[in-house]
C-alpha positions, -999 to 999 in steps of 0.1 A, spaced: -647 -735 283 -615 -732 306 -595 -723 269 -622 -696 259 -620 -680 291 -578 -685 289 -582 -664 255 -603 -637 270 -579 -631 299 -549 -628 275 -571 -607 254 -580 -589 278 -544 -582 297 -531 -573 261 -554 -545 255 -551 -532 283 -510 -535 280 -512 -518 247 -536 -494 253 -529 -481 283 -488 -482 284 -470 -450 286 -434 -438 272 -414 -425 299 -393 -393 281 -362 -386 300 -356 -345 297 -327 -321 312 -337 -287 321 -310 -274 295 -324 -290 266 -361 -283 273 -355 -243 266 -343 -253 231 -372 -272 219 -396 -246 242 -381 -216 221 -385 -231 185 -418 -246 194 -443 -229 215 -468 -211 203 -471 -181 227 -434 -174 213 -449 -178 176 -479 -154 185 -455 -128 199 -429 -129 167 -464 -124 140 -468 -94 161 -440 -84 156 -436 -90 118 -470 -70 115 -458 -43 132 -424 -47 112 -447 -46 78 -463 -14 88 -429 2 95 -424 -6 56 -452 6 45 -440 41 56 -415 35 29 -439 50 6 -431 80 19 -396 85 0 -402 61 -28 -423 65 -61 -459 50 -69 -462 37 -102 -491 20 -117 -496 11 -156 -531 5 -172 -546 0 -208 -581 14 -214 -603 3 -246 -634 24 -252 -658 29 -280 -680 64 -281 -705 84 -303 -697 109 -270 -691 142 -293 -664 152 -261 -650 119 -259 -646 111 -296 -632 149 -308 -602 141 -277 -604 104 -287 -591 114 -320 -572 146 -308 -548 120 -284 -545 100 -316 -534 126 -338 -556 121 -362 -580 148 -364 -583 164 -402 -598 198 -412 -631 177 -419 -636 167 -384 -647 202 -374 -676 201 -396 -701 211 -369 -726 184 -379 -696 159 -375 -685 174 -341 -725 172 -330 -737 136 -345 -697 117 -346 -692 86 -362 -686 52 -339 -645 61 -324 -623 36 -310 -598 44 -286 -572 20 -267 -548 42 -245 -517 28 -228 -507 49 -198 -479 47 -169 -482 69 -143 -457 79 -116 -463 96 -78 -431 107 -61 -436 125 -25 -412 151 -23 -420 170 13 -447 156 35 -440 162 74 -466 144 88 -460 111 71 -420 116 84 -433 120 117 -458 86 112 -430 67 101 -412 75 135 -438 64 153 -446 31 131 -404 24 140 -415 31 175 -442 3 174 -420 -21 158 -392 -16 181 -418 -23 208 -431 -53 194 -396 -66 193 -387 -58 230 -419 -76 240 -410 -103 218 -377 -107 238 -397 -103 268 -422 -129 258 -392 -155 250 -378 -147 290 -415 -157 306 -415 -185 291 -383 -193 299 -396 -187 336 -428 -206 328 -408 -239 315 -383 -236 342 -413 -235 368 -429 -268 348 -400 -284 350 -390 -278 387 -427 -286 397 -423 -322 378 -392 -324 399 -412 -319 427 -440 -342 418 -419 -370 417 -399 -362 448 -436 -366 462 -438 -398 448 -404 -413 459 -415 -397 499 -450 -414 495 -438 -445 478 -414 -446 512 -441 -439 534 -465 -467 520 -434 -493 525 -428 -479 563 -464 -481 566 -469 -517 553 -442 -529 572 -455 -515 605 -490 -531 589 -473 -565 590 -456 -559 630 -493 -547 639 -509 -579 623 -480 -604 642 -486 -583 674 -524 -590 668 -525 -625 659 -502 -626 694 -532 -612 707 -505 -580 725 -528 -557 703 -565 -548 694 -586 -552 669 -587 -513 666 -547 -504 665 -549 -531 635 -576 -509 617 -557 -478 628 -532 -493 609 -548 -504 581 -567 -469 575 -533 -451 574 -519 -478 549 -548 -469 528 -544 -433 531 -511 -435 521 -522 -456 489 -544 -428 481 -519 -401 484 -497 -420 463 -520 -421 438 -529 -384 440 -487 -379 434 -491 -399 407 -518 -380 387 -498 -349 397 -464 -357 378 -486 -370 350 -506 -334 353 -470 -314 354 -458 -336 323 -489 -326 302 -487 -291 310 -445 -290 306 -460 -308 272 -484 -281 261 -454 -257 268 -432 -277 247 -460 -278 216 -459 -315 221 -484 -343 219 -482 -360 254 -507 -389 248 -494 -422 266 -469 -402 277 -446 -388 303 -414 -370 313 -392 -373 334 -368 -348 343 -326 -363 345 -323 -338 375 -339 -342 410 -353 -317 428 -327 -302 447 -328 -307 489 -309 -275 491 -308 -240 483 -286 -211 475 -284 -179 489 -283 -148 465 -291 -109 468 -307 -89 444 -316 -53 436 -348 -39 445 -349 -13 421 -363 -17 388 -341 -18 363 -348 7 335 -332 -18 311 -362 -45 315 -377 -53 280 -410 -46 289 -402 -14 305 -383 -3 275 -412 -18 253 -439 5 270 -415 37 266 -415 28 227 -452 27 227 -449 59 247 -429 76 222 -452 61 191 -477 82 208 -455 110 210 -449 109 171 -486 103 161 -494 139 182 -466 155 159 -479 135 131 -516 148 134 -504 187 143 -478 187 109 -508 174 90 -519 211 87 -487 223 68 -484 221 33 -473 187 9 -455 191 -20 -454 161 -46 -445 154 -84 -464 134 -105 -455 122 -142 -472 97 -166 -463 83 -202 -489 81 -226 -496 60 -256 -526 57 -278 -544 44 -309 -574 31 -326 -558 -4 -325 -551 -29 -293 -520 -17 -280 -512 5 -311 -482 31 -304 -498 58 -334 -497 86 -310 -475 91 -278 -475 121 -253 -460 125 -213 -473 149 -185 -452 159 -159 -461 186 -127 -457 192 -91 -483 200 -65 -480 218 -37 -515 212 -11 -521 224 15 -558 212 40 -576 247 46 -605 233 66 -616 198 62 -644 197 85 -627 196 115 -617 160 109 -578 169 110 -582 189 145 -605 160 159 -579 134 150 -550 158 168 -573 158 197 -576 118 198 -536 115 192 -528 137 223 -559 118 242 -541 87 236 -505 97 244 -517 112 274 -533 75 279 -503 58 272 -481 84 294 -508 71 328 -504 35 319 -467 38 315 -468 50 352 -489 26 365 -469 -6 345 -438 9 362 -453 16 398 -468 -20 399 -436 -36 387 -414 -16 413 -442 -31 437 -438 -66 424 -405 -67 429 -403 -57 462 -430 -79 470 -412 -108 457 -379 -100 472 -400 -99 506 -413 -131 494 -379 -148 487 -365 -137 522 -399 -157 538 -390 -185 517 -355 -188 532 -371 -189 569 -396 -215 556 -370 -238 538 -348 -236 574 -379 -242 593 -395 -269 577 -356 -283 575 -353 -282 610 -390 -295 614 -382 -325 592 -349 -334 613 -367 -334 647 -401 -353 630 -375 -383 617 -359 -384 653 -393 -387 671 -403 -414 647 -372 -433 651 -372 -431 687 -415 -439 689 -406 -473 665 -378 -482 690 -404 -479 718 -427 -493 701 -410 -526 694 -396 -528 733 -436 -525 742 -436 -490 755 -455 -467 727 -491 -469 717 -503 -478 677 -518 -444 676 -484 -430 686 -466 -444 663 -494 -437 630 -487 -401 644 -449 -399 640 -455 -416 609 -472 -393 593 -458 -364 608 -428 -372 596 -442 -379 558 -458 -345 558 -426 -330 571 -406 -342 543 -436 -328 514 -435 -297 537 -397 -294 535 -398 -306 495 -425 -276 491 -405 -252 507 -374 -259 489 -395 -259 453 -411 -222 465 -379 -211 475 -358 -218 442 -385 -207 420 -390 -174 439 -357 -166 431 -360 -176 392 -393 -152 392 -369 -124 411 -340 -129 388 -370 -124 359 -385 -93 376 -348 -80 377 -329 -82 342 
């Protein structure tokens, strides 16, 4: 009985050592960007935007080169029509084929016809003007690509700083828990001694297991921050974790910005290209009412045989068109394109007003950050001094239990607060230095 239960503990430990064991991934903040920018998918989604706008542009390549299609026709007809020009594109009619009863009742005809057939645009202003705006689109697709790539360079640098900070929790916590169990162990001698009461020893004993629980709280948080710096990544984070080379920094650096947005942003310059798309598609619509001039050609080959070459001809013209009244469909679409730039002019506006707005929000923001990192600094100095001084005082007989649990955890909370501040502080400034390129 004692071996079976011997195998089921050893069973038991190994499944849970092997099912539950986690790889520990060691990352630096340089070379996260690198595998961020070939792998995520947000940067993916943005460049197939980009190439579908790209593949429109090319379509409007059809506007300077030629269309040419081929084809091979095979018909059989007692048609009268169709059989006299069957046999005319032959070249085969005789002076019996006009007998009238011949021309009215024909015999059976075959006809296979071969024919190439070439389109070439010569002036069509509309089409120039929605091949400008199609560039336009693409251009903008490719400036929000780029803009795309420096969020989420934001975005990773922001995952990793707040796994930094998750385990700079855990290290304070992880401190505080051995402070507080050895202070646990002074209360317990003091009690046995019978100096203390049953209820500083429970005091005690509550904080201890406060702090376990916080600690465990830390814990879920780095692994949280390492899933989503994962999911960032494009990387399967199952049984596992990262863990950044760099700590979180205890100190900050001091820098000044511009508050005035920069006309140079990529996403500003991206909605000005979808402005001027716009733009082009009004010009497009209003130039579709002038006249289009195109040549056509086509190569023909036929015969009363599967890709016989008996008779040959070729065709070629020009047309010039022009759209007299179509229903009012040309003037209704003018009317939408000038709706929609006029759209596209108020959102520019607004995009523009509400990043200025932003950014001197943030810059506010950054400032506040400063006096919270000093404060909470200077908050964290005088917390450690009282604590020291309370143990001191403690130990000599002068302080109560419930003193000293609340310079305890004063000065934990302190520490996070300071570790917070310094975390809000440095990434304020990445998200400023993002709002101003």
């Amino acid at each position: 009985m004692k071996k079976i239960n011997l195998i089921l503990i050893l069973g038991a430990f190994l499944i849970s050592t092997l099912g539950f064991s986690q790889d520990t991934l060691t990352i630096s903040k340089k070379d996260i960007w690198k595998k961020a920018s070939n792998k995520n998918l947000l940067i993916k989604i943005a460049n197939q935007d980009f190439k579908s706008a790209q593949a429109d542009y090319r379509q409007s390549n059809s506007l300077f080169l030629p269309s040419i299609s081929a084809s091979h026709t095979a018909i059989s007809t007692t048609n009268p029509l169709m059989a006299f020009g069957s046999k005319l594109n032959q070249e085969i009619l005789t002076q019996s084929d006009f007998n009238p009863d011949l021309l009215n009742n024909p015999t059976r005809t075959k006809n296979f016809a071969t024919k190439i057939e070439i389109l070439q645009p010569l002036i069509n202003v509309d089409g120039y003007y929605g091949r400008q705006a199609a560039k336009a689109k693409m251009q903008a697709f490719q400036l929000q690509t780029e803009r795309t790539k420096e969020y989420l360079e934001l975005e990773v640098s922001k995952a990793f700083m707040e796994l930094q900070l998750g385990y700079k929790a855990e290290k304070v916590l992880e401190k505080a828990n051995t402070t507080a169990t050895a202070n646990l162990k002074l209360i317990e001698n003091y009690f046995k001694q019978g100096i203390l009461q049953k209820t500083d020893l429970l005091s005690v004993q509550v904080r201890v297991n406060e702090i376990k629980n916080h600690l465990q709280y830390a814990k879920s948080n780095v692994q949280n921050a390492s899933d989503y710096l994962g999911f960032l990544l494009n990387e399967d984070t199952a049984n596992k974790v990262y863990k950044p080379i760099e700590e979180l920094e205890n100190a900050i650096v001091i820098e000044t910005f511009n508050t005035t947005l920069s006309s140079n942003r990529k996403d500003i310059q991206a909605i000005d290209k979808s402005s001027e798309a716009y733009a082009k598609m009004v010009q497009s619509s209003k130039m579709n009412f002038l006249p289009k001039l195109n040549a056509f050609g086509s190569y023909e080959v036929y015969d009363d045989k599967l890709f016989g070459t008996n008779a040959k001809g070729y065709l070629i013209g020009a047309q010039l068109s022009l759209n007299v009244f179509d229903g009012y469909k040309s003037i209704g679409k003018m009317e939408k394109a000038k709706a929609d730039f006029q759209k596209s002019e108020m959102e520019n506006q607004q995009y523009k007003s509400k990043s200025q707005l932003e950014l001197s929000k943030t810059n506010r923001q950054l400032k506040d950050a400063e006096n919270k990192v000093n404060l909470s600094k200077l908050a964290l100095e005088q917390s450690q001094e009282a604590y020291r001084i309370r143990s001191n005082r403690f130990t000599q007989g002068l302080e109560k239990t419930t003193d000293l649990l609340q310079a305890e955890t004063q000065m934990s909370q302190k520490e996070l607060e300071f570790l917070q501040a310094v975390f809000e502080y440095n990434f304020t400034q990445e998200y400023l230095q993002f709002l101003t390129k």
